[in-house]
VOBA-1610 file (N, C-alpha, C; in pm, whole numbers, padded with zeros to 5 digits, always signed):
BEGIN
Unk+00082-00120+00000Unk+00000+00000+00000Unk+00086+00126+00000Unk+00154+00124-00086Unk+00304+00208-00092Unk+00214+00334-00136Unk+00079+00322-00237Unk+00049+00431-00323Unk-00016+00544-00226Unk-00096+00482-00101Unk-00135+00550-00079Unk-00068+00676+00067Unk+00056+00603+00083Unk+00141+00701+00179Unk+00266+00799+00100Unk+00232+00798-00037Unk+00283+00881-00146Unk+00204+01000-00155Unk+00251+01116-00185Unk+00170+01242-00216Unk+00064+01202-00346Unk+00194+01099-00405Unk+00144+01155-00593Unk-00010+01061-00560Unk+00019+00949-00488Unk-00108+00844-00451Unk-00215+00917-00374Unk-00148+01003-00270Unk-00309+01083-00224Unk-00387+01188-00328Unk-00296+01254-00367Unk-00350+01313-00486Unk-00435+01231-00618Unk-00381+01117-00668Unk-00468+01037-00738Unk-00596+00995-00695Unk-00606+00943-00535Unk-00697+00904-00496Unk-00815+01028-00492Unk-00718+01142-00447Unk-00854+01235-00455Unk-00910+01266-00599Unk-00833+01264-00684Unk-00870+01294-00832Unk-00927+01268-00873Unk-00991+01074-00826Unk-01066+00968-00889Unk-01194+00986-00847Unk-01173+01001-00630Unk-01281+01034-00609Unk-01363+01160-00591Unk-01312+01246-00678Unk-01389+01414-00680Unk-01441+01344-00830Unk-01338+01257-00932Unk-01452+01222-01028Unk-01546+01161-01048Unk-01596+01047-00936Unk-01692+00976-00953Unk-01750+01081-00855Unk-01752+01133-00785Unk-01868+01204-00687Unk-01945+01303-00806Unk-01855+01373-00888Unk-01893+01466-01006Unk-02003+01386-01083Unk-01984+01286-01092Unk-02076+01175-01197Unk-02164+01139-01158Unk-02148+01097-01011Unk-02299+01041-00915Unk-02373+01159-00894Unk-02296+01297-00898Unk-02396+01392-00875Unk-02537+01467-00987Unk-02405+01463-01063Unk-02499+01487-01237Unk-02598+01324-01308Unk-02524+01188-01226Unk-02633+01156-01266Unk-02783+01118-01160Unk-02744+01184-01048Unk-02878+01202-00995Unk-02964+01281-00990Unk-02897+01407-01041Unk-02947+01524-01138Unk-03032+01484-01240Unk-02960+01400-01332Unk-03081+01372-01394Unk-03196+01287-01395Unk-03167+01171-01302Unk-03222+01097-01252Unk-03329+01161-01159Unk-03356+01257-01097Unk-03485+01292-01044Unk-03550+01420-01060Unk-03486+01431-01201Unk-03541+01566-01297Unk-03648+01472-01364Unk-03639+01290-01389Unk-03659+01228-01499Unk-03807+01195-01343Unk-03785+01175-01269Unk-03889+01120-01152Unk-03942+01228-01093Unk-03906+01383-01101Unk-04019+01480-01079Unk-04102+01526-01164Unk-04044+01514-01319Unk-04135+01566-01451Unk-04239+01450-01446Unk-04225+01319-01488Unk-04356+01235-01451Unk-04446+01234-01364Unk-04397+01331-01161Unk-04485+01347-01083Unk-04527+01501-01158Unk-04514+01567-01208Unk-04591+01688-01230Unk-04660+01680-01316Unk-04629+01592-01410Unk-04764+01556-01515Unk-04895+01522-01502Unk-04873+01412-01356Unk-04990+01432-01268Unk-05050+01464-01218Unk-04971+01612-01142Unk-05036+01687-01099Unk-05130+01793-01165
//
């Protein structure tokens, strides 16, 4: 676990995970843009 008591390894790790958080965020963005437009249709 050499990578992660390395700078260059903490820095990667954060890199990866600011990118999947970026992705889970936009796709739950769209994901309950897609599940509030079907509840307002009903309404």
């Amino acid at each position: 676990m050499e990578l992660v008591t390395t700078t260059a390894g903490y820095e990667m790790l954060l890199r990866w995970g600011h990118l999947l958080a970026g992705i889970t965020w936009i796709g739950l963005l769209y994901y309950f843009n897609l599940v509030q437009g079907e509840f307002f249709k009903e309404a």
